[in-house]
Every structure is written in structure tokens, then in C-alpha cells.
C-alpha positions in Angstrom: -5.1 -13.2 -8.9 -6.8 -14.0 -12.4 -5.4 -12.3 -15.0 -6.9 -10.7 -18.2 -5.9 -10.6 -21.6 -4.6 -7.4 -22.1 -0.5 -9.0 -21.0 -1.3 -8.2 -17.7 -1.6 -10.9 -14.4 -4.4 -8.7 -13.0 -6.8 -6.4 -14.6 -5.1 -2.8 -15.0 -7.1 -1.1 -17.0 -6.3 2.1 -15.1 -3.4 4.4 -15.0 -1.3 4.4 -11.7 0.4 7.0 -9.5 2.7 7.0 -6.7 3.1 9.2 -4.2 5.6 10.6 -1.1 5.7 12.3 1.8 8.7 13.6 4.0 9.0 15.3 7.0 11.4 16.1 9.5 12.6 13.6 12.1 13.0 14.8 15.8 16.5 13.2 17.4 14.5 11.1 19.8 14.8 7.6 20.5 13.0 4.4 18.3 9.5 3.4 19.0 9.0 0.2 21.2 8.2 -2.6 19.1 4.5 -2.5 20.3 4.0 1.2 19.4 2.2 1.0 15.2 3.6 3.2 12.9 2.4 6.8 12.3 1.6 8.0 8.5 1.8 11.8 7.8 -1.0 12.9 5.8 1.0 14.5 2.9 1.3 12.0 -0.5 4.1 13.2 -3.1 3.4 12.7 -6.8 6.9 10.4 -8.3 4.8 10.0 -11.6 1.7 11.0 -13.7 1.6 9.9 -17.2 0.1 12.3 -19.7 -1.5 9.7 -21.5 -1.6 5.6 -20.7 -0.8 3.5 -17.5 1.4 3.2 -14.9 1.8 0.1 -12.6 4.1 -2.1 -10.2 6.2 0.3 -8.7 9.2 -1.0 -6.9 11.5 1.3 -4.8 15.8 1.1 -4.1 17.6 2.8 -1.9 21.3 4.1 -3.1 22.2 6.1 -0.3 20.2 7.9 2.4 19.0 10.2 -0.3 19.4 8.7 -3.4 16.9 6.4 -4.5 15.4 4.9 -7.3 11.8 3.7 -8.1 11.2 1.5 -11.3 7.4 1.1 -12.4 5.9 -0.4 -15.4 4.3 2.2 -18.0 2.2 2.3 -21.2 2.7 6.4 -21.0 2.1 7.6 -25.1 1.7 4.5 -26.5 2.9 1.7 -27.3 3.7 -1.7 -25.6 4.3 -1.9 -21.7 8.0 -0.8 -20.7 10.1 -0.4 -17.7 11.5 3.1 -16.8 13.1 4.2 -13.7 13.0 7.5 -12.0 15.5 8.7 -8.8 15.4 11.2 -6.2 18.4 12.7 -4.9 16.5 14.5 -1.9 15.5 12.1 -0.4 12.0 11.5 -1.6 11.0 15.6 -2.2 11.3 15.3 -6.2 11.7 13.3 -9.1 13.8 12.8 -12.0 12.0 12.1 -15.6 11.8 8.2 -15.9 14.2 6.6 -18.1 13.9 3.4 -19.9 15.2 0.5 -18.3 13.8 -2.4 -20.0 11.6 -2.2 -23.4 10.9 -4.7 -26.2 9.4 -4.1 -29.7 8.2 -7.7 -29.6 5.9 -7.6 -26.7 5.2 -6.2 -23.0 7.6 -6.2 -20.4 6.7 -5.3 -16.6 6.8 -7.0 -13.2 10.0 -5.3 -12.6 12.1 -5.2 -9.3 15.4 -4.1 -8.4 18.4 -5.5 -6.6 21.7 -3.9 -5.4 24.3 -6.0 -4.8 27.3 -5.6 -2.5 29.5 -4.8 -5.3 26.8 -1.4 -6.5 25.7 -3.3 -9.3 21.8 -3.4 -9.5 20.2 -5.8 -11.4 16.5 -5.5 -12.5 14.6 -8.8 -13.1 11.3 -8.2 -15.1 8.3 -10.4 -17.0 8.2 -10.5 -21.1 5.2 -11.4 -23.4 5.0 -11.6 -26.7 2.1 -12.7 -28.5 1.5 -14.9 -32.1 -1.7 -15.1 -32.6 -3.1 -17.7 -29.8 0.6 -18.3 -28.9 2.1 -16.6 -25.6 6.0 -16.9 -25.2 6.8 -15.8 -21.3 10.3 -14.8 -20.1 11.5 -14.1 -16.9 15.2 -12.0 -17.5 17.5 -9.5 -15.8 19.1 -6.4 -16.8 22.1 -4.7 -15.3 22.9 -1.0 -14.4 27.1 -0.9 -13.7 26.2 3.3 -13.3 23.9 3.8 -10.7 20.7 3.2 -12.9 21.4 5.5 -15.5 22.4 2.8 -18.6 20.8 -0.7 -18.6 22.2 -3.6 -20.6 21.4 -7.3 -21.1 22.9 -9.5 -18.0 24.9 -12.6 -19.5 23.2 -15.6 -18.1 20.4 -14.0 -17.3 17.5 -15.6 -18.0 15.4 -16.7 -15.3 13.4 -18.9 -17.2 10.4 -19.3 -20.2 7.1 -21.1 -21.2 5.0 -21.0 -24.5 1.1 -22.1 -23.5 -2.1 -21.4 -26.0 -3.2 -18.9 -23.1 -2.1 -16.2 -21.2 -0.3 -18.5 -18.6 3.6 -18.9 -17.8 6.4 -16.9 -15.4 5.1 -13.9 -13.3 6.2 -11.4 -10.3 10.4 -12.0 -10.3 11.9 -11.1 -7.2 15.3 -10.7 -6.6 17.0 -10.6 -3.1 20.2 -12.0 -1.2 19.8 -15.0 0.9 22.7 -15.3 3.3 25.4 -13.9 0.8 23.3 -15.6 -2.2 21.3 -13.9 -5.3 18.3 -15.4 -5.4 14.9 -14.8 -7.5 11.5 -15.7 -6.7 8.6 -16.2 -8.6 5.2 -17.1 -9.7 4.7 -19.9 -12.4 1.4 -21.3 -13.7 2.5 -22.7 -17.2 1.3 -25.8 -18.6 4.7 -27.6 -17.9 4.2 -26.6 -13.9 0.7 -27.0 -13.0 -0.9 -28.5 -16.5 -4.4 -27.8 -16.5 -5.5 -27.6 -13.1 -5.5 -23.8 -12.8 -3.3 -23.8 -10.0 -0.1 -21.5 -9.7 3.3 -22.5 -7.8 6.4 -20.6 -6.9 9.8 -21.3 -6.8 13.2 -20.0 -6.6 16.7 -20.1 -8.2 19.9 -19.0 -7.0 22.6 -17.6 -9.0 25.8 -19.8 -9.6 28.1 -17.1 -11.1 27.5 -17.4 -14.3 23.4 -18.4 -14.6 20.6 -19.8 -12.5 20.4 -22.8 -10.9 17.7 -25.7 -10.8 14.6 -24.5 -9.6 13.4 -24.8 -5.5 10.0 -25.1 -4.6 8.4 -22.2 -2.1 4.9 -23.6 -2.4 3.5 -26.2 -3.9 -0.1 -24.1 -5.1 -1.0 -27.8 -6.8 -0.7 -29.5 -3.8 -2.5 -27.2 -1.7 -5.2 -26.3 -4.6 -4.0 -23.0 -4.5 -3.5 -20.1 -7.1 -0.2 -18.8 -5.3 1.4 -15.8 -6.4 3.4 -12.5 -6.2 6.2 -13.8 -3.9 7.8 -11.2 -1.5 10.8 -12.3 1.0 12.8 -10.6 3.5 14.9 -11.5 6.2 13.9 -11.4 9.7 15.4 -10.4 13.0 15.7 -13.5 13.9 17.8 -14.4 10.8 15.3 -16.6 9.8 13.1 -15.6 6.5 9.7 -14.9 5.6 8.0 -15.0 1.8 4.4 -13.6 1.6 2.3 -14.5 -1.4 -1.7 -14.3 -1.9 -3.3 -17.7 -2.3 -6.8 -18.8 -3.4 -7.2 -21.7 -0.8 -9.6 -19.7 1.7 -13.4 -20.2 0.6 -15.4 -17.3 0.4 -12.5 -14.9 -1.1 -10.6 -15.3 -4.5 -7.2 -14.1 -2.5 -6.2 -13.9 1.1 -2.6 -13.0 2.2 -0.1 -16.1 3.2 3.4 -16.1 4.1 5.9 -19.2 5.1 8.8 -18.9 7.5 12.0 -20.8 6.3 15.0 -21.3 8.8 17.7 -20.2 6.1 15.6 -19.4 3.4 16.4 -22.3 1.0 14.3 -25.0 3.0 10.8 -24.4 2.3 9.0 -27.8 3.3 7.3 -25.6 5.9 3.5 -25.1 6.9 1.6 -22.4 5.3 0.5 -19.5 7.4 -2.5 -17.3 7.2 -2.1 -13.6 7.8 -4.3 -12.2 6.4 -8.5 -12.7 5.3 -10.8 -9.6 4.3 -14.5 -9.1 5.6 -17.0 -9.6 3.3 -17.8 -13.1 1.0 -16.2 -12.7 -2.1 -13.4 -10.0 -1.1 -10.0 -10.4 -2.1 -6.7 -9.2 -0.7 -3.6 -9.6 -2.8 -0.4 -8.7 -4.5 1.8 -8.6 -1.1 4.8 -7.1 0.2 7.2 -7.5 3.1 10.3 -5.4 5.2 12.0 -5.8 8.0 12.0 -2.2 9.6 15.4 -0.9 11.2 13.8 -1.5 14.9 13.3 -5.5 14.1 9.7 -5.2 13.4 8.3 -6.9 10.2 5.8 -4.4 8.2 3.8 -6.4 5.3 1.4 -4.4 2.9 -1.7 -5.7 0.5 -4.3 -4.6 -1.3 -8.3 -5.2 -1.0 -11.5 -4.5 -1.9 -12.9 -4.9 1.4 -13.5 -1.6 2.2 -15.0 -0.8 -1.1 -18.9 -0.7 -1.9 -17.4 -2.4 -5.6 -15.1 -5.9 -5.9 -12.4 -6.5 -7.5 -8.8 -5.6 -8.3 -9.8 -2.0 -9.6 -11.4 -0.7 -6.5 -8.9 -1.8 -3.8 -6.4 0.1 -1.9 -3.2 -0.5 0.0 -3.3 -1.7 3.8 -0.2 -2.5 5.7 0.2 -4.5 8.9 3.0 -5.3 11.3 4.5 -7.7 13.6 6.2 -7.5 16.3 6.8 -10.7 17.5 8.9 -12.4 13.8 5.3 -13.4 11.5 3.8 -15.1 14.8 1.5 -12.5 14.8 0.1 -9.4 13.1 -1.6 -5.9 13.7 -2.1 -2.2 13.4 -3.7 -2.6 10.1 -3.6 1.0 8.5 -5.5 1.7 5.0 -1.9 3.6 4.0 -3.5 5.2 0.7 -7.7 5.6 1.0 -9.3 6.3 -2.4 -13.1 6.5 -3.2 -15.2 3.8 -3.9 -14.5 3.6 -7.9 -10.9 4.4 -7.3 -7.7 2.2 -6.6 -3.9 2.3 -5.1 -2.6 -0.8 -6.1 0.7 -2.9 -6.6 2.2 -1.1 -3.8 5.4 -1.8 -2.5 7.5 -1.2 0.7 11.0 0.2 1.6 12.7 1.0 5.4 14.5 4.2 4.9 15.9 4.6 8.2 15.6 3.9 11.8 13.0 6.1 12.2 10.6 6.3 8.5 9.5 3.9 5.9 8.5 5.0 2.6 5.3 3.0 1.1 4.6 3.8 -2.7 1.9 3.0 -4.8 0.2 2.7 -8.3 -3.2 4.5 -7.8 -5.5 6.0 -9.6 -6.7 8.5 -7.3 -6.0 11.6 -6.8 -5.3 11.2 -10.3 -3.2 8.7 -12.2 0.1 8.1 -11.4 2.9 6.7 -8.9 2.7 8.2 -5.3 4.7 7.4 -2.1 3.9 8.5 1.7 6.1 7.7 4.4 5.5 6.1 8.1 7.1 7.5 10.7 8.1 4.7 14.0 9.3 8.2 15.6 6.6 10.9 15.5 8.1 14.3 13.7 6.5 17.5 15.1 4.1 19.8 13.2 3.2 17.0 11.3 -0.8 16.1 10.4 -0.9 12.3 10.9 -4.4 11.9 10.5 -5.5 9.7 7.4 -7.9 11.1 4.9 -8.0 14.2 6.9 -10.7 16.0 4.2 -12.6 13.4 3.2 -11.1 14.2 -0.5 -11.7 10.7 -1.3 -15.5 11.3 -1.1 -16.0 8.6 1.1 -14.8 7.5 4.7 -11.8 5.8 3.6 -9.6 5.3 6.6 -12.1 6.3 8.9 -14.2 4.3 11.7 -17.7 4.3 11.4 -20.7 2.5 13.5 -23.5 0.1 12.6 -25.1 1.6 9.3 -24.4 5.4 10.5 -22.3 5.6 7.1 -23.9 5.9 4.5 -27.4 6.6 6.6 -26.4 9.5 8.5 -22.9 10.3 7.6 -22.9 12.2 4.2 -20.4 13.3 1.9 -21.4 16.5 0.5 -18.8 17.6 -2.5 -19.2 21.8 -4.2 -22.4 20.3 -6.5 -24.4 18.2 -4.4 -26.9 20.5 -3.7 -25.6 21.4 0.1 -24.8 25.0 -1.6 -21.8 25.5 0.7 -18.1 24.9 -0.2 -15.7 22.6 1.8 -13.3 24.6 4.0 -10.2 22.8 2.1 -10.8 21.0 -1.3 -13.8 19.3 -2.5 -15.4 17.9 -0.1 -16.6 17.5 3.8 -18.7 15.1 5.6 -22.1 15.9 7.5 -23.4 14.1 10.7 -27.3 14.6 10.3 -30.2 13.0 11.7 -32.6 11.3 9.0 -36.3 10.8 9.8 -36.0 11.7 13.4 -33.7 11.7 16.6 -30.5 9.5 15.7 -26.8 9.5 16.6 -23.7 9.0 14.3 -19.7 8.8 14.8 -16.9 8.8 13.0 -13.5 8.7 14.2 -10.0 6.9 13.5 -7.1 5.3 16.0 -4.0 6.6 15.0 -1.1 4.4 16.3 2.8 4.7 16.6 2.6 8.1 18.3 5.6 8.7 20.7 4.8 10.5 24.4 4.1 14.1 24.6 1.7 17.1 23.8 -0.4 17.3 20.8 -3.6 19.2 19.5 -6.5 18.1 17.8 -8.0 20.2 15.5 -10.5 20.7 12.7 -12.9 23.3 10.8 -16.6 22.9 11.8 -20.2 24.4 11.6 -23.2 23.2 13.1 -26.9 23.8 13.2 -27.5 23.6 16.8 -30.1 22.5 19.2 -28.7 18.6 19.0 -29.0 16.2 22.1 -24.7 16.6 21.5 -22.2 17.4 19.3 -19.0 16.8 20.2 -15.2 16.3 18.8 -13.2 14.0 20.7 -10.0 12.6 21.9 -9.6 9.6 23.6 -7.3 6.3 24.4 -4.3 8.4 24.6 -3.6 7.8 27.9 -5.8 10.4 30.3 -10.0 10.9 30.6 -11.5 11.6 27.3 -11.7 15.3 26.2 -14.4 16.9 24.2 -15.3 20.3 22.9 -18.6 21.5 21.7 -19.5 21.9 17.9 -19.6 25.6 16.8 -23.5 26.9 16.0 -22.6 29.0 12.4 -22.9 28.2 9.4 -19.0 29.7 8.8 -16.4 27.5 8.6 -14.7 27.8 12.1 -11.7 26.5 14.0 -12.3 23.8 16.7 -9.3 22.8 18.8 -8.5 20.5 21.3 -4.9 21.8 22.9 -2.4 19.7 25.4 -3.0 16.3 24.7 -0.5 14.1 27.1 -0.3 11.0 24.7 1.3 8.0 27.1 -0.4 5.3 25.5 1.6 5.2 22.1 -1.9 6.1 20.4 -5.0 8.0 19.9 -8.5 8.0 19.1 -9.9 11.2 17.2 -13.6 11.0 16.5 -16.8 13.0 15.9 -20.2 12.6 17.6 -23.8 13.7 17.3 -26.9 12.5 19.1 -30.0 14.7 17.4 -33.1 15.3 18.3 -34.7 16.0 14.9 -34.1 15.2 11.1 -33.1 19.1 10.4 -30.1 19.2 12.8 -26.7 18.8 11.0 -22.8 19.1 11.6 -20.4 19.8 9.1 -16.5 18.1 9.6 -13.3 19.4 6.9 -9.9 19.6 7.3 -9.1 17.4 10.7 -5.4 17.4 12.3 -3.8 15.8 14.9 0.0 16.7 15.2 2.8 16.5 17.5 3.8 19.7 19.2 7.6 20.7 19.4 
């Protein structure tokens, strides 16, 4: 993606936060490789600044609940550093970051972590320093011998540099093992790669003991008249691997998501794939990630504007997808983190905790600004709301289905000062299903996938006006006859449940509908759940 001026590759002119959630898991056996992923509701806050930015975070895992998330921060001033925080529960809380990574000189960031087999983690990152119209870019690595607590310069390190009169040269390192190999990928558009043609390759170098090697091509962006960039890889199932990168080479959009598939991971004279291009003529979707998941499945995430009403880097959010079937193909796309129309949850990352959860994290700038992390759940726990953006506290319909132009015609969100006069049953906000000059109908509703067999309930606080054609909440695609329930008349706040819900179809589909028969009738939706009974 185009970068700005301000030492960055994209524009982040917006302070970041990441957050987590973490439930129980039930003893019950691994989703079928056909089944989605389920998200619980609940976000956890890693980081939020007090002053300045926070970006790129990039999660470790040290044991089963130790981890480690490095992101890149401006927090009090000052040039960009890299600081690392840990959790030893698992996820629940968060040590105070620690500086990993920090130069009086210039800006570091882009970093990632690597553990080797030995415990040693190295941390690759990006450094620019300015002289006046002068940009020198590294690419170096930093080594923790202590579990991330000390960092120190690794000998032989260097990945590479470039000087160019702009801000061009070595982006995104990332570090992983390649069949027993340390390797590093990245993104490189310097003068000496691409000249002047404004395209962007990647390569990689492996690690000979004592420095890194000569320099392999992924993808030639030149070649293809491509910007490629941000460079992800992970091993398959099927022990071949898979690097996703966004690339400029679709018209209509200034990123889409591509990934190649190499047979060991060094040869990469293979074709390009397409996985991924938004809606809408000038949307982007960018800045990818990739895991294999414990079951075998592959699980990719991005970020895009699509779903915004604005364009461009600050106003997208993180999706993920997944495949079942090694890259061949890809599905369940799942906005992970919603945020309003002016917000964003950006430079998100990915990392399989177990057999049963993932843990997605993200740099966002809504609720407020900071680091967050949520996890996906391939086993669904019990008690657990799994509904996305279940009070419309993004003020929009983020993560929600809507019809035609129901939304923003005759879906409204009404927040405590909008002139509604009545508060939202939870938070700030609710959405309204109203008619507008005369008899009209409007839904809204979301599929919820990766939901394992058995009983759940449906539920949600609702008031109603009455005297509509219907108004109805609704389950469906679960695996029996649809079942509805009628919308209170009050203009209380009051309980609505749906109970027994025989889910055999490894999903559901929760929605809200209103056919009214005049521009005065009105429903009011807050507070939705869906959750797995014990």
C-alpha cells in the first residue's frame, strides 16, 4: 500500500489498540474442517497509550499461557519504538510493554517475532532515519536469550539496507522456519530493486549460521506490474507452503489479497493466486496474514475499506477467511473487529493457540486507541455470546447483513443524543427498524458459522410500537424450520428469547424483520445473544 511521509508504509495517523477475549473450552471433539470458526463477542484491551500511536502488533506463543505481543508505539513522544508486552494467563491480562527495539536516530517498527527450537526469539524490525531528503532503510534483528525480557543486537544480523531520495527501501520482515531453516521475508521497493517504476518485490534470505544469505525471489511485483507487499508464510498441512501478500495488479482497487503456494518453500517460480478482491471500485484490502490452525485448516486475515461509507487505509477493519481444502479455496469471511465508519482495526495479525481457539489481535482505533485481541473458537464454549457487534456500539451495522438500501433508509442508529430521547438498553447505542414515507419492510441479521451440535438460545432486548404488518426476531439455517417470536409493544426495554435451538447444521442465521404499514411504526433492537447452552 502507498506510504506517507511520516516513516510509515501506510498512513497511521491514528493510535491503535488490541484486544482479547477468552473463554472456557468444553472437552469436546474438533470442528470438521467445513464447520467456520466462531468469535466470542468479548475484546480484551493488551494496550492503550496515554498519548501517541500504536501499530503492527504481532503475537508469540511461549507456552500455553505465556505469550508475548510486540507492537510498534509513538506512546509520549518521541520516535517510533518497539516494546513488548506478555501474558502469563493466557490472554486475561497484560504486562507493561517493554522496549525491545528503539533508536535515537530514527523510527523503528514492522516488528515480528520468532522462537526458535533452541528458546531463543529473535525479533526482525524496519529502521529509518532521515537527512534531510535522504532515507537510509535497514532491515535487522534483535535477540532475547531470557524469554523477552532483555533484547540485544544479533551478530550478523542485518537483513539488509537502501538509501533512496524518497521514502522507498526494505519493509514488513518476517521471520519463520522453513523445513529446519530461518528464513525472513520481505517487501523491497528501493531504487536498486525496482528503479523507478513504482513497483515493489519480495524476497527472502535464509540464515547460514553466522548471516544471511543471497537474496530469493517470492514475487517479482516488476514483472507482474505489481506493488507487492507485507509478506506472510506458513506452512501447510500438506507440508507444502503458502506466502500471502497484497498486490496492486487488479484494476479497480489499489490492493487485493494474493498468496503463492511453493512445494518446499524455497522454489517460488509459481503462479500467482487471487484470494481475495473487495466490492466496490476503488476499495482496497491489504496488509495480510496467514496460520495454519491445529485441525489442518488454513485461516488468512486482511483489512478493507469495503464495508466503510469512507476509503482508505484509516477506515478499514480486519476480516479473516479460511480454507479448508490447502489455498484451493476460501470462505467464511468474518469482519473479526467491526468499527464505525471513521474508525479502523488495522495491521492485525493471527496466532493458533490450541486445537480448539485462535487468538486474532489488532491495532484499532475503536473502542478507543490501542492494541486489542479476541479469540475464535473451532469448538463452541458454552455460555458464550458469539454474536458479532451484538449492540451496535460501533454506530453502524458492522458485521451485520442488511438488504437492498434498507440500511441506511430504514435501519437507524439512534445513539443517547440523537434526538430519539430514550437510552440504549446496554451502552450507547441501538438500531431502529422504521418505516419512512409509508408501508416498507427492513432486515437485519448475521450467519454465525463454526457452531458445534446442540441447544442454544437467542436472545435480545426489544420495544416496539405496534400495529406493523410483522415484526419478528428470527433464527434460521441451523438445521430445523425457522423460528420466530413476536416484537414486544412497550416502550421498556424488554427481554425477547428464543429457547432450544437444535443447531445440526454447524451454523446459524439470527436476524430481525419488520414489514410496516405506516411511516410512524418503529422497533427498537440492543443487546443480541446467541450462546451455546451447557
Amino acid at each position: 500500500m502507498k506510504r506517507n511521509k511520516g516513516f510509515w508504509k501506510k498512513p497511521l495517523a491514528f493510535v491503535v489498540m488490541l484486544a482479547l477475549a477468552l473463554t472456557a473450552i468444553p472437552l469436546s471433539p474438533v470442528h470438521a474442517a467445513s464447520s467456520g470458526m466462531a468469535w466470542a463477542s468479548q475484546q480484551i484491551a493488551i494496550y492503550t497509550p496515554p498519548s501517541g500511536g500504536v501499530w503492527y502488533p504481532r503475537l508469540l506463543k511461549l507456552t500455553p499461557s505465556e505469550w508475548l505481543v510486540s507492537f510498534d508505539t509513538n506512546a509520549g513522544g518521541g520516535n517510533t519504538r518497539i516494546v513488548v508486552s506478555r501474558t502469563q494467563d493466557g490472554g486475561y491480562t497484560w504486562s507493561a510493554p517493554i522496549t525491545a527495539v528503539s533508536s535515537s536516530a530514527g523510527n523503528v517498527g514492522n516488528g515480528q517475532m520468532l522462537r526458535l527450537p533452541s528458546g531463543e526469539i529473535w525479533l526482525a524490525y524496519r529502521q529509518v532515519v532521515q537527512n534531510g531528503s535522504t532515507y537510509d532503510i535497514q532491515l535487522n534483528v534483535r535477540r532475547s536469550v531470557d524469554g523477552g525480557n532483555t533484547w540485544s543486537n544479533l551478530p550478523g544480523g542485518l537483513i539488509g539496507s537502501s538509501t533512496a531520495s524518497s521514502f522507498k527501501g526494505l519493509w514488513e520482515p518476517h521471520l519463520d522456519m522453513i523445513n529446519g531453516t530461518i528464513a525472513v521475508l520481505y517487501a523491497d521497493d528501493s531504487p536498486a530493486a525496482v528503479g523507478t517504476t513504482g513497483r515493489q518485490n519480495l524476497y527472502m534470505k535464509t540464515w547460514n549460521g553466522s548471516g544471511w544469505g543471497n537474496r530469493i525471489t517470492v514475487s517479482d511485483g516488476v514483472a507482474a506490474g505489481s506493488r507487492d507487499g507485507m509478506p506472510v508464510i506458513t506452512r501447510m498441512n500438506d507440508g507444502r507452503y503458502i506466502t500471502v501478500f497484497e498486490a496492486s495488479d487488479v484494476a479497480g482497487h489499489p490492493f487485493v489479497i494474493k498468496y503463492k503456494i511453493s512445494p518446499d518453500g524455497f522454489n517460488w517460480s509459481v503462479p500467482r493466486q487471487t484470494m481475495y478482491v473487495p466490492s466496490g471500485n476503488g476499495k482496497k484490502a491489504g496488509a495480510p496474514f496467514v496460520v495454519k490452525l491445529d485441525d489442518g485448516r488454513l485461516m488468512a486475515a486482511f483489512q478493507t475499506d469495503e464495508s466503510s461509507a469512507n476509503t482508505g487505509d484509516p477506515y478499514t477493519s480486519m476480516f479473516t477467511m479460511i480454507s479448508s481444502d490447502n489455498g484451493a479455496s476460501w470462505q467464511y469471511k468474518t469482519n473479526v473487529f467491526p468499527v464505525s465508519d471513521t474508525k479502523s482495526s488495522n495491521w492485525n495479525a493471527l496466532m493458533s493457540i490450541d486445537s480448539t481457539r485462535i487468538a486474532a489481535v489488532t491495532s484499532a482505533t475503536y473502542p478507543s486507541n490501542g492494541i486489542y485481541l479476541r479469540f475464535g473458537h473451532a469448538v463452541t464454549p458454552t455460555q458464550t455470546n458469539v454474536v458479532n457487534n451484538p449492540g451496535f456500539e460501533t454506530a453502524n451495522v458492522a458485521g451485520w447483513t442488511t438488504y437492498g438500501d434498507d440500511y441506511p433508509n430504514r435501519i437507524l442508529i439512534h445513539g443517547a443524543n440523537d434526538g430519539v430521547g430514550l437510552p440504549a438498553a446496554e451502552g450507547s447505542y441501538f438500531v431502529g427498524l422504521a418505516g419512512t414515507s409509508g408501508p416498507s419492510t427492513s432486515y437485519v441479521g448475521q450467519t454465525i458459522t463454526g457452531l458445534d451440535n446442540g441447544t442454544y438460545t437467542m436472545r435480545a432486548r426489544m420495544r416496539s410500537s405496534g400495529g406493523q404488518n410483522s415484526c419478528v426476531m428470527e433464527v434460521k439455517d441451523y438445521g430445523g424450520s425457522m423460528l420466530q417470536t413476536g416484537c414486544p409493544v412497550t416502550t421498556a426495554w424488554t427481554p425477547v428469547t428464543i429457547s432450544n435451538i437444535q443447531v445440526t447444521s454447524g451454523k446459524a442465521t439470527i436476524g430481525f424483520f419488520v414489514s410496516n404499514s405506516s411511516s410512524s411504526q418503529w422497533a427498537d433492537i440492543d443487546q443480541v445473544e446467541f450462546f451455546r447452552n451447557e
